[in-house]
VEXDREN-598295 format. One record per residue (C-alpha): x negated, y negated, z negated; residue in three letters. Coordinates in steps of 0.5 Angstrom, whole numbers, padded with zeros to 4 digits, always signed. Each point is the difference from the previous one (the first is absolute). Example, Ala and Ser with C-alpha at 12.3 -4.5 7.8 and 13.67 -1.06 7.14 Angstrom:
<atoms>
-0025+0009-0016Ala/-0002-0007+0002Ser/
</atoms>
This chain:
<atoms>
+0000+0000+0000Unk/-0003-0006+0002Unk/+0000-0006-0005Unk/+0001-0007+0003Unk/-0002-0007-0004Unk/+0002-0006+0003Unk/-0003-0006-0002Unk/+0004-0007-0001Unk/-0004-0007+0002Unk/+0003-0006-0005Unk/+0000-0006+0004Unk/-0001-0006-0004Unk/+0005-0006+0004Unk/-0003-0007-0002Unk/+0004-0006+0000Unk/-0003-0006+0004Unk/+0000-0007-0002Unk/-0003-0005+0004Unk/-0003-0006-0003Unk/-0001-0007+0005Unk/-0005-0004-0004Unk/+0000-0008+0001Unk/-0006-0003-0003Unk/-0005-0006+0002Unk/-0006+0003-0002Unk/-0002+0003+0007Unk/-0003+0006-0004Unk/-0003+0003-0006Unk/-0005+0004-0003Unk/+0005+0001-0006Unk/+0002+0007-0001Unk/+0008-0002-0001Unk/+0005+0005-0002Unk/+0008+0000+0001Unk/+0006+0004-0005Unk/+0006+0000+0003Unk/+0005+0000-0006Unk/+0007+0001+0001Unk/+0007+0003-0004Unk/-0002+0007+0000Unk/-0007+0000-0001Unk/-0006-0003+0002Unk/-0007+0002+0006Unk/-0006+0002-0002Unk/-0005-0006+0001Unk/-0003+0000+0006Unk/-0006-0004+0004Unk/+0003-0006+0004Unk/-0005+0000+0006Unk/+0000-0008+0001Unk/-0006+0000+0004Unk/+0001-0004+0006Unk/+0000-0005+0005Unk/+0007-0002+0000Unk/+0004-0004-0006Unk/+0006+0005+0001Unk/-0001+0008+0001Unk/+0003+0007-0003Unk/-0001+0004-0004Unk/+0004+0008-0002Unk/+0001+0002-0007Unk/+0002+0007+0000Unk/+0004+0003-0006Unk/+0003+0006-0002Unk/+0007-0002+0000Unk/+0004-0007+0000Unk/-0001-0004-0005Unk/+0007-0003+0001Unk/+0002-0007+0000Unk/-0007-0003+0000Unk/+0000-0005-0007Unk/-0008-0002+0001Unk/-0007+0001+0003Unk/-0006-0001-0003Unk/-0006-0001+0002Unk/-0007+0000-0004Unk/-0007-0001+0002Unk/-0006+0003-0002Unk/-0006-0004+0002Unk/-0003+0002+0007Unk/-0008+0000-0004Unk/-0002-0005+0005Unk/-0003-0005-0005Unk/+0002-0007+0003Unk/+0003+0003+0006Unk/+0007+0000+0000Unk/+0002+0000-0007Unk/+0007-0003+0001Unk/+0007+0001+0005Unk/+0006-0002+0001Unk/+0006+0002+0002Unk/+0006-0005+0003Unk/+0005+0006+0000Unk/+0002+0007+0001Unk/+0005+0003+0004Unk/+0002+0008-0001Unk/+0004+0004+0005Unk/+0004+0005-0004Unk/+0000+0007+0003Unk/+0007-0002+0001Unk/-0002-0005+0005Unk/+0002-0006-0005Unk/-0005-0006-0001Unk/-0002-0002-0007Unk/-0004-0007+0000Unk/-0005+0000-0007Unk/-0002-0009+0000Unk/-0007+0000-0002Unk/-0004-0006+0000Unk/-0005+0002-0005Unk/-0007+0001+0000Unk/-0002+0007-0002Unk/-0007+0000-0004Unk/-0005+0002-0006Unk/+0005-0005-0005Unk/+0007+0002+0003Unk/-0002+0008+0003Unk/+0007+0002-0001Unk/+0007-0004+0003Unk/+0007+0003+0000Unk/+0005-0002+0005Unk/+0007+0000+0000Unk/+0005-0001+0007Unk/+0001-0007+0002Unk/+0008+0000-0002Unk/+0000-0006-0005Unk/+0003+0002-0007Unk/+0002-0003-0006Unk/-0002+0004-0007Unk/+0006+0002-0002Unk/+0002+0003+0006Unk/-0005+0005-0001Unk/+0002+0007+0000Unk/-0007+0004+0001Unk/-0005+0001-0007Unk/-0005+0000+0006Unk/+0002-0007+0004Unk/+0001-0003-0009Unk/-0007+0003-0002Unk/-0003-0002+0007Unk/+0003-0007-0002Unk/-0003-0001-0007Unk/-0007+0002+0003Unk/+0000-0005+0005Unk/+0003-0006-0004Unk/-0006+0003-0007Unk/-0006-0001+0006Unk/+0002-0007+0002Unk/+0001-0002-0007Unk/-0008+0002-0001Unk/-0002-0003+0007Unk/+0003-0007-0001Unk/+0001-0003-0007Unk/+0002-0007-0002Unk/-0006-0005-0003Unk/+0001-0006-0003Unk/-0003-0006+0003Unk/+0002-0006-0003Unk/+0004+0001-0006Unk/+0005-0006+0004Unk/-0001+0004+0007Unk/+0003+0005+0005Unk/-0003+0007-0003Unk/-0005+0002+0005Unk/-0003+0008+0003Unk/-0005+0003-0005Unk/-0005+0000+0006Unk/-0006-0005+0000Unk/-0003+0001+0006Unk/+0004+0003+0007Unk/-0004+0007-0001Unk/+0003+0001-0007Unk/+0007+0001+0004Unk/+0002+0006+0003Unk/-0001+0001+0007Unk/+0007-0001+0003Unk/+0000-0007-0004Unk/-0006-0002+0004Unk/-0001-0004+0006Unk/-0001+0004+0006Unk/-0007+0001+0003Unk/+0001-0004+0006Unk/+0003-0006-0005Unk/-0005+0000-0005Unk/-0006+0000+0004Unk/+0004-0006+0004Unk/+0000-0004-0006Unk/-0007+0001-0003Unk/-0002-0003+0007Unk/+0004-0004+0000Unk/-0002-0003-0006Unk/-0007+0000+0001Unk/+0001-0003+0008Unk/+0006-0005-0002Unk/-0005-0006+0000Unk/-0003+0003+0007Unk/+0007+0001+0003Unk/+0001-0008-0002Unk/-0006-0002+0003Unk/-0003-0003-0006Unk/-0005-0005+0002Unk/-0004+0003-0006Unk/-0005-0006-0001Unk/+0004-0005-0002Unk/+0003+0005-0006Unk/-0003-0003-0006Unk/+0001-0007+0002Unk/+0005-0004-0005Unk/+0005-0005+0004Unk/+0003+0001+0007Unk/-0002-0006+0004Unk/+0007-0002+0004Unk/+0005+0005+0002Unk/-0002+0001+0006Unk/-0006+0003-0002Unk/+0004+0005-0004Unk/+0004+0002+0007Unk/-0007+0000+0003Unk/-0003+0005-0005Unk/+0006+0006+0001Unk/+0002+0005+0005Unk/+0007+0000-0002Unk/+0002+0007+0002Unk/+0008+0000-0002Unk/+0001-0006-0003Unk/+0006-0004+0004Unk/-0003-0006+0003Unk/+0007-0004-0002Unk/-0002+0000-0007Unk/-0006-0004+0001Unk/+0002-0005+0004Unk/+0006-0001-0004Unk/-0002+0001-0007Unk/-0001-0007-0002Unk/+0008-0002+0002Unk/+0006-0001-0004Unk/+0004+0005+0005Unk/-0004+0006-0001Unk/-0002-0001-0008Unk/+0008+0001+0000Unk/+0000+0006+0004Unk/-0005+0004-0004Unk/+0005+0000-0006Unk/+0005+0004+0004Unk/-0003+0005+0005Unk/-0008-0001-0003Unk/-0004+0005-0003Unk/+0004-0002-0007Unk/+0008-0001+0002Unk/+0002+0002-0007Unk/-0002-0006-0005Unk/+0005-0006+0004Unk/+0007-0001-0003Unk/+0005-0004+0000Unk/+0000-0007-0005Unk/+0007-0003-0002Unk/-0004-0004-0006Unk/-0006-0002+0000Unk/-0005+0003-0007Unk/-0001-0005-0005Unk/-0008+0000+0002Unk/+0001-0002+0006Unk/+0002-0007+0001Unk/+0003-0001+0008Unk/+0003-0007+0000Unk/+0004-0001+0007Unk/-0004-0006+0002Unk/-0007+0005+0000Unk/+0004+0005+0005Unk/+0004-0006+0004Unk/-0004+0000+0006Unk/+0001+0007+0000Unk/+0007+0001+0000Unk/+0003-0006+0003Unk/+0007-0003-0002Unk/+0000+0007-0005Unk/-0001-0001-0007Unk/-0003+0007-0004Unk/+0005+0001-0004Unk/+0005+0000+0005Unk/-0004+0005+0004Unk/-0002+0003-0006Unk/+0008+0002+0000Unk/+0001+0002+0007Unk/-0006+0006-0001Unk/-0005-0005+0005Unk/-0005+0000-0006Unk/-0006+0006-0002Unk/-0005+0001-0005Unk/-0006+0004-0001Unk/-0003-0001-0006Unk/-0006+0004-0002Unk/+0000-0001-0007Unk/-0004+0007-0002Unk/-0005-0003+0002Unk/+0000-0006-0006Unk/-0006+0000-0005Unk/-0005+0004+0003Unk/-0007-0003+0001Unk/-0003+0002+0006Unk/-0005+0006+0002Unk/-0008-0003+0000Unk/-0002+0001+0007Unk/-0008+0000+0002Unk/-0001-0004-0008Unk/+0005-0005+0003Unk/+0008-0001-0003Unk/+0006+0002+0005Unk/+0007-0004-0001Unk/+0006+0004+0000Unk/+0006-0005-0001Unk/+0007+0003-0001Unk/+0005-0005+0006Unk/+0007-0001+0000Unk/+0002-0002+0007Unk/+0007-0002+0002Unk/+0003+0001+0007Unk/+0005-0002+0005Unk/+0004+0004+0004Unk/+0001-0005+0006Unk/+0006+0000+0004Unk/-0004+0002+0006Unk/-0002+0007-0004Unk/-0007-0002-0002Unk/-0002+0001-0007Unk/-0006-0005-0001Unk/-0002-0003-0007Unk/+0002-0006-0004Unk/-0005+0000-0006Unk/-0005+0004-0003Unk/-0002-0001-0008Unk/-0007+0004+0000Unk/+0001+0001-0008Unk/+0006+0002-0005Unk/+0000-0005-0004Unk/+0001-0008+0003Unk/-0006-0005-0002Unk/-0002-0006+0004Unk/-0007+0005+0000Unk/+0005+0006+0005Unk/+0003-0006+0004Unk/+0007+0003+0006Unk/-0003+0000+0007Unk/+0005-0002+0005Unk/-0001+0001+0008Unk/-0001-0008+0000Unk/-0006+0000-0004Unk/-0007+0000+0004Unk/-0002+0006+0005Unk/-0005+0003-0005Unk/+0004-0002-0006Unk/+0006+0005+0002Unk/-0005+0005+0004Unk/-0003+0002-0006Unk/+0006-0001-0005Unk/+0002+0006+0006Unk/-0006+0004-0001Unk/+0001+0000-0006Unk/+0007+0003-0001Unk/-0004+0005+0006Unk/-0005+0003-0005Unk/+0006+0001-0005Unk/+0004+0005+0004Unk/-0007+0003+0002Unk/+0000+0002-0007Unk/+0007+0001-0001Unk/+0001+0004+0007Unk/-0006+0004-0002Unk/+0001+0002-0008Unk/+0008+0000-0001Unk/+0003+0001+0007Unk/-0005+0005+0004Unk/-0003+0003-0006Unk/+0005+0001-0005Unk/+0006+0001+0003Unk/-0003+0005+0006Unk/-0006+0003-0002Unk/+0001+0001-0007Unk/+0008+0001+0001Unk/-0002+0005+0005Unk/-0005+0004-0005Unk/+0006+0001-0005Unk/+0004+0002+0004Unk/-0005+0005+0004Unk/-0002+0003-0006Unk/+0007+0001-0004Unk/+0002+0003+0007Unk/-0006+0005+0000Unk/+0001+0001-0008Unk/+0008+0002+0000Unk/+0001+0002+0006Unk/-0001+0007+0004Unk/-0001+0001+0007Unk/+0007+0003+0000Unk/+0003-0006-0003Unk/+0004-0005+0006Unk/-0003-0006-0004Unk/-0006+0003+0001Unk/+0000+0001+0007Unk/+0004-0007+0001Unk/-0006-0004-0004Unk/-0007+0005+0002Unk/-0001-0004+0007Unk/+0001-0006-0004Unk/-0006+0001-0004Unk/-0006+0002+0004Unk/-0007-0003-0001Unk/+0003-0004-0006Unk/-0004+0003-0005Unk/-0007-0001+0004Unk/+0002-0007+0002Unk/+0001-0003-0007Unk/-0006+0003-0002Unk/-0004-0004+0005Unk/+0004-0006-0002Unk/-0001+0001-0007Unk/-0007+0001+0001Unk/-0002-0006+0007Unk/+0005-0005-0003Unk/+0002+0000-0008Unk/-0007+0003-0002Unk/-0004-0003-0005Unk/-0004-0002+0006Unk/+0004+0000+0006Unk/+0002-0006+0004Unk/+0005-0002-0005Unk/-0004-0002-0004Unk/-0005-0002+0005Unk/+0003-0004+0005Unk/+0007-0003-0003Unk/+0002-0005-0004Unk/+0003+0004-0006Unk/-0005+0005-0001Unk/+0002+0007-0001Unk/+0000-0001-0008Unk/+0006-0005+0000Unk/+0003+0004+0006Unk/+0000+0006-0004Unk/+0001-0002-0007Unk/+0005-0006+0001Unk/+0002-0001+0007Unk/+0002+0008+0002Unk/+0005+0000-0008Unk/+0003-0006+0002Unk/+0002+0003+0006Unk/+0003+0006-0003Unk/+0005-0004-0004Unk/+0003-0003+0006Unk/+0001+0008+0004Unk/+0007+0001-0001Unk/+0004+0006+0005Unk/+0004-0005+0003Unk/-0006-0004+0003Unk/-0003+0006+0003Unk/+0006+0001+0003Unk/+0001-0005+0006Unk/+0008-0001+0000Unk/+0000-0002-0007Unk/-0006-0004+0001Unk/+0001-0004+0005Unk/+0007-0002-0003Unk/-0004-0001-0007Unk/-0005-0005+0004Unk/+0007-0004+0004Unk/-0005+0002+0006Unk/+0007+0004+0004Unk/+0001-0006+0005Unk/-0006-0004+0001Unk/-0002+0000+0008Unk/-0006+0004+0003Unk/-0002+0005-0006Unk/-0002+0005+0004Unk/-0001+0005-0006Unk/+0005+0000-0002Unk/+0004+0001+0005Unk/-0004+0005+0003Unk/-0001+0002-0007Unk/+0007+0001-0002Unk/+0002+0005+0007Unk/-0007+0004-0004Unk/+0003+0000-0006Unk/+0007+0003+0003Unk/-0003+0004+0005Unk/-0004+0004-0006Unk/+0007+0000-0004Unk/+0003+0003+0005Unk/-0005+0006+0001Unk/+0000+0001-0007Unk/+0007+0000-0001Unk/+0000+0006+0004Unk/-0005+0004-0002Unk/+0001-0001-0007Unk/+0007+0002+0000Unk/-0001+0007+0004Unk/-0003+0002-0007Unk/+0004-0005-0005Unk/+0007+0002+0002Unk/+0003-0004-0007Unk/-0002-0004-0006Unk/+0000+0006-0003Unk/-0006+0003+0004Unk/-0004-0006-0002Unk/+0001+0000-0007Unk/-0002+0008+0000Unk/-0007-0001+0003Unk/-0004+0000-0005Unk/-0006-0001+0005Unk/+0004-0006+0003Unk/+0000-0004-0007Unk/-0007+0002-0002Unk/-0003-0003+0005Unk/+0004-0007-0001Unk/-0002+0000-0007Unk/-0007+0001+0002Unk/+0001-0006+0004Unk/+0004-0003-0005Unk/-0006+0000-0005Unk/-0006+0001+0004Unk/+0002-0006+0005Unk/+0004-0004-0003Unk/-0002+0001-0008Unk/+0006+0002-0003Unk/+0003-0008+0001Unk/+0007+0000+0001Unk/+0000-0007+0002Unk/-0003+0003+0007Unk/+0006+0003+0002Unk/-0003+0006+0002Unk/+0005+0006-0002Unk/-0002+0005-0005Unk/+0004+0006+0003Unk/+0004+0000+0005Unk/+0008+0002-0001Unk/+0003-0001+0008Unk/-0002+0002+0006Unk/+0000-0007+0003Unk/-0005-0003-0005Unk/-0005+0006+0002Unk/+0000-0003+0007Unk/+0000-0007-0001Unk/-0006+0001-0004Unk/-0003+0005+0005Unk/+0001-0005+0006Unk/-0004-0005-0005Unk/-0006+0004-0001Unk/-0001+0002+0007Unk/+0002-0007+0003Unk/-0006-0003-0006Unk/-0005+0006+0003Unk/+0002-0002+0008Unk/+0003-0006+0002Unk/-0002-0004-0006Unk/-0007+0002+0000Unk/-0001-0002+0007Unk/+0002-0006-0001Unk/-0004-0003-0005Unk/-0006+0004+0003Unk/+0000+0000+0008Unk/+0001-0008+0000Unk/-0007-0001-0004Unk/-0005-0001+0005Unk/+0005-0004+0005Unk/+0000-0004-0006Unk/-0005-0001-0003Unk/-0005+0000+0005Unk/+0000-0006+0001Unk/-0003-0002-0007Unk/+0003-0007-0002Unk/+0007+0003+0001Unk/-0002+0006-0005Unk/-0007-0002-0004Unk/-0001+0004-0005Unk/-0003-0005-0005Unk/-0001-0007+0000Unk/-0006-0003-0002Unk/+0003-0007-0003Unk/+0005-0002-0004Unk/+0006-0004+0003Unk/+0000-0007+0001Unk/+0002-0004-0007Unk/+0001-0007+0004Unk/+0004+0000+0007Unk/-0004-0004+0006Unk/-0007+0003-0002Unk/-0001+0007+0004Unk/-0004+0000+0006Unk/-0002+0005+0005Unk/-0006+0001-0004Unk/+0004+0001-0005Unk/+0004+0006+0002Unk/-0005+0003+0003Unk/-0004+0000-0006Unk/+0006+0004-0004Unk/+0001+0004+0006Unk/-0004+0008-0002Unk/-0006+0000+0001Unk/-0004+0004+0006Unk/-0001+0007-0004Unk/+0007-0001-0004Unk/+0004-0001+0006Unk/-0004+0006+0005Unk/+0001+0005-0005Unk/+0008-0003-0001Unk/+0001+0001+0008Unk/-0004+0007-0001Unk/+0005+0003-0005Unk/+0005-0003+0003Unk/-0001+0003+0007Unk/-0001+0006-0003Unk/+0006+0000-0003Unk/+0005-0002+0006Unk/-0004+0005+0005Unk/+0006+0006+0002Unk/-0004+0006-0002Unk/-0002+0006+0006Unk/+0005+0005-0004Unk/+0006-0005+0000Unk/+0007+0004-0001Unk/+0004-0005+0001Unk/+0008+0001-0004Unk/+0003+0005+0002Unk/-0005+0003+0003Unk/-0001+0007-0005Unk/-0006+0004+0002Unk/+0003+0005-0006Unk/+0006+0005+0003Unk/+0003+0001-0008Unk/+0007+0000+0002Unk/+0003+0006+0002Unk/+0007-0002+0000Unk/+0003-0002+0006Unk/+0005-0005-0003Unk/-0007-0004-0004Unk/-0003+0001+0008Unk/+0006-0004+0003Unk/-0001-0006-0005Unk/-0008+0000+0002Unk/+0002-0001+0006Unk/+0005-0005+0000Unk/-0004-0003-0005Unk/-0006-0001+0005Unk/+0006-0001+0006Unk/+0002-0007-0005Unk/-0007-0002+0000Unk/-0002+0001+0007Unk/+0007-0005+0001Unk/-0003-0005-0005Unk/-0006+0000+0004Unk/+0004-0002+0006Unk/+0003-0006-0004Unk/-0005-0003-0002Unk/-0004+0001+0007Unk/+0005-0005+0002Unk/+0000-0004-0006Unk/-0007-0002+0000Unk/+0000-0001+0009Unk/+0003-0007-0002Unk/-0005-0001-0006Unk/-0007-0004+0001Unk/-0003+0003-0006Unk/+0004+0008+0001Unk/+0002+0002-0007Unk/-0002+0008+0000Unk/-0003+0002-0007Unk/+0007+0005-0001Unk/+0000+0003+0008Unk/+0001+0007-0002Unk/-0007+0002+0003Unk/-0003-0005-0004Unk/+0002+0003-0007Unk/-0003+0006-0002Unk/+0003+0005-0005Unk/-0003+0000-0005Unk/-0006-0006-0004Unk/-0006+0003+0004Unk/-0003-0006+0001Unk/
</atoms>
């Protein structure tokens, strides 16, 4: 009897998972290795082939069996043993096909390196916490949240100020929060080759008073400045203009009673108003007042061994039946004296341009310290770092608000570093000097930040600016502010269906107590909310913060050097006190209070660097990140850049009848985010 033994193969059927991988870095020596984590089990880890010359390309994962729904993936490095040789990588995203055919997008955007070797990544559905139903998802959730917290803390930097980033140098960030390769090496060059680029006649540094100004002119090749300024700087007409669309369009308001401290009389403005009497056009909403009283008291920075002046005006403007906006008086100190005279328009040439000059430092010094740096950048830090800090990459905010953060961090260190250090320009080269802008000035600032200034609608109306004519910023500004409004609104309440889900969010009111307390000092006065409780304050405040990082910051720094690159308009000290008597300045005499060479090269550096629209400019709108997932999120982005791009033909038209075009807040001009 023959015995037959058959013998049975086992096949093992493997499950593939295909993984399209988006990255930046071209290749990587890094050993990088992937888990796929889902409802009904997770993946062996398995080697990532991220060698290659293209910044997309696949990759299999094989399993055993599906590992169901797909919740994560994680990714972890191991160093490739290459010393100094590509030691980092960065992943834009993740696309995993699914053996059922289904596409799962994993937003990355991280770097991948010996400090951070490990990322766990969720889908790109936005999820509030409380609809979180997976204890993988929650726990991925409180990670993500633990290892932002550790990466970005809070320090003091003024017991009176903004709280800042605990970071002294931009190498202390981690690396997504650091300028991009390209940006950083064109801002050292950039700061090392600003006087080449402006054709500084380097000989004649060091010299102490300009000669005429026309050896001024002669002096620079003015690269971006509007020629307009210069030829029209010293006239009435434009000094008015720059209060409404210059570089500080926020300081002017409307005067319907004159301040005890400032004594205009009809007879000293007849000339300017004709038949009108003050008090009459004071009541009809003509009047405007810009006082710069927070710079009363201060002595006056050293300067080469020489004492600056810095006065704190008062000047009083009419807007004329014709539209134009041009000064009536200007008292170059607070409190009335036979020494602090009123300078009328019908005083001596030089006598009026020098009490003009003056109001100019002042809003060098004003624009600079409480309308750029504190009410964009250092705004702009605050509500970076509350985002990062309280909000996960699952969060809707957080993928709303990620955009609007980038490169702050490293910009702000830098400001910190070259213009408000112990030996930056500030303490350099301005007329406050950086211990007084710091110590005294900037707190003086803070006591007048409220919510409703920084929320255009209100603070046009707070100003009685709504009906002034030819203020382009806030008319261009005000169609911003609607804009965002509106796409905001519509992202938000795809997440936040009731006041209910508001209130029921505890990452959400983290967050604005954080902004609360860290931006704002826990002052009630402020008006900035402690808690939210509707979904509509939700989105007013949002548009605010994104409306303060873009379009704001656009047009307090875009405008700097078209400005002020034409010195007298926009000096940066001011080397002698104001005249005492009317009658007595001269040429000589305004030439010898302008700044002298060195101080105004390096005034003109600064600002040229600052205004200078950067190689990697996003502009809003424009999001390099693909973090929502959502299809009706996806709609309200598109609508949102539709809006701009009707707004931009708007002003196009606008600007075509205008001698000096008003384009500081066309879209391609605002960035997204304080970058620079």
């Amino acid at each position: 009897m023959l015995s037959h033994t058959k013998y049975f193969t086992v096949e093992l059927i493997m499950v593939e998972y295909t993984v399209e991988v988006h990255s930046t870095t071209v290749f990587t020596l890094e050993e990088i290795s992937i888990r796929l984590i889902g409802t009904n089990g997770e993946s062996e880890p398995q080697i990532l082939h991220t060698f290659s010359l293209s910044s997309v390309y696949t990759s299999n994962v094989s399993c055993t069996k599906s590992v169901g729904t797909l919740l994560l993936v994680e990714l972890k490095a191991k160093p490739s043993g290459f010393k100094y040789v590509f030691q980092e990588w960065f992943c834009a995203k993740l696309v995993v096909t699914t053996p059922e055919g289904e596409k799962v997008h994993f937003p990355c955007y991280q770097w991948l390196n010996s400090k951070k070797p490990v990322v766990s990544l969720r889908n790109d559905k936005a999820t509030l916490r409380n609809e979180e139903t997976n204890a993988a998802l929650l726990r991925q959730r409180y990670q993500e949240l633990a290892v932002m917290q550790r990466d970005f803390k809070w320090k003091k930097y003024h017991h009176k100020l903004p709280y800042i980033i605990d970071a002294e140098t931009p190498s202390d960030l981690p690396h997504e929060a650091r300028f991009s390769f390209t940006k950083n090496i064109e801002m050292k060059f950039n700061a090392l080759a600003v006087l080449a680029e402006l054709k500084v006649q380097s000989f004649m540094v060091g010299s102490e008073s300009w000669e005429s100004l026309e050896q001024l002119h002669s002096f620079l090749w003015y690269p971006t400045p509007k020629e307009y300024v210069r030829q029209h700087w010293k006239s009435d007409k434009f000094f008015g203009y720059q209060f409404l669309n210059g570089l500080n369009p926020l300081l002017i308001e409307r005067c319907s009673k004159l301040p005890h401290n400032f004594p205009v009389t009809d007879d000293m403005v007849k000339s300017s108003l004709g038949r009108r009497h003050l008090d009459s056009e004071m009541k009809e909403g003509n009047i405007f007042l810009c006082d710069y009283k927070r710079l009363s008291g201060f002595e006056g920075n050293m300067i080469n061994d020489r004492r600056q002046s810095l006065t704190a005006p008062l000047c009083l403007l009419y807007s004329t039946p014709k539209g134009n906006l041009i000064p009536l008086a200007i008292q170059l100190y607070q409190e009335p004296s036979e020494e602090n005279p009123i300078f009328l328009p019908t005083d001596s040439k030089w006598d009026w341009l020098l009490a003009k000059t003056f109001v100019r430092s002042a809003e060098f010094h004003e624009h600079e310290l409480n309308f750029h740096l504190l009410r964009t950048h250092l705004l702009a830090e605050v509500f970076s770092l509350a985002t990062l800090r309280n909000l996960p990459s699952a969060h809707p905010l957080f993928k709303l608000l990620m955009p609007h953060t980038r490169y702050t961090f490293h910009i702000n260190i830098m400001a910190r570093h070259l213009l408000i250090s112990e030996d930056g320009i500030f303490k350099r080269h301005t007329a406050i000097g950086r211990d007084d802008a710091v110590n005294t000035f900037l707190p003086r600032a803070v006591s007048s930040l409220t919510y409703s200034s920084l929320c255009l609608p209100d603070n046009i109306k707070e100003r009685g600016l709504e009906n002034i004519p030819n203020y382009y910023y806030r008319d261009d500004g005000l169609k911003f502010w609607d804009i965002i409004h509106k796409f905001v609104r519509g992202v938000l309440t795809c997440y936040y269906k009731t006041d209910g889900d508001v209130k029921e969010d505890p990452e959400l009111q983290k967050w604005i107590s954080d902004i609360f307390e860290y931006g704002f000092l826990k002052k009630d006065e402020t008006g900035i909310p402690r808690s939210f409780s509707k979904v509509e304050e939700v989105v007013k405040f949002v548009t605010m913060v994104i409306f303060t990082v873009s379009a704001q910051h656009a047009a307090a720094n875009n405008s700097q050097f078209d400005f002020g690159g034409w010195m007298p308009n926009l000096p940066t000290s001011l080397r002698l006190p104001p005249p005492k008597k009317k009658g007595e300045s001269t040429e000589t005499t305004f030439l010898q209070t302008l700044p002298d060479v060195t101080t105004t090269i390096h005034g003109l550096a600064v600002l040229f660097l600052l205004s200078k629209k950067s190689f990697d400019h996003y502009p809003l709108g424009v999001y390099t990140e693909d973090l929502f997932g959502d299809d009706e999120a996806r709609r309200h982005i598109s609508e949102f850049q539709e809006d701009l791009r009707k707004l931009t033909s708007e002003i196009d038209a606008r600007n075509s009848d205008l001698k000096m075009p008003y384009d500081y807040l066309k879209p391609a001009n605002v960035d997204n985010s304080v970058a620079l």
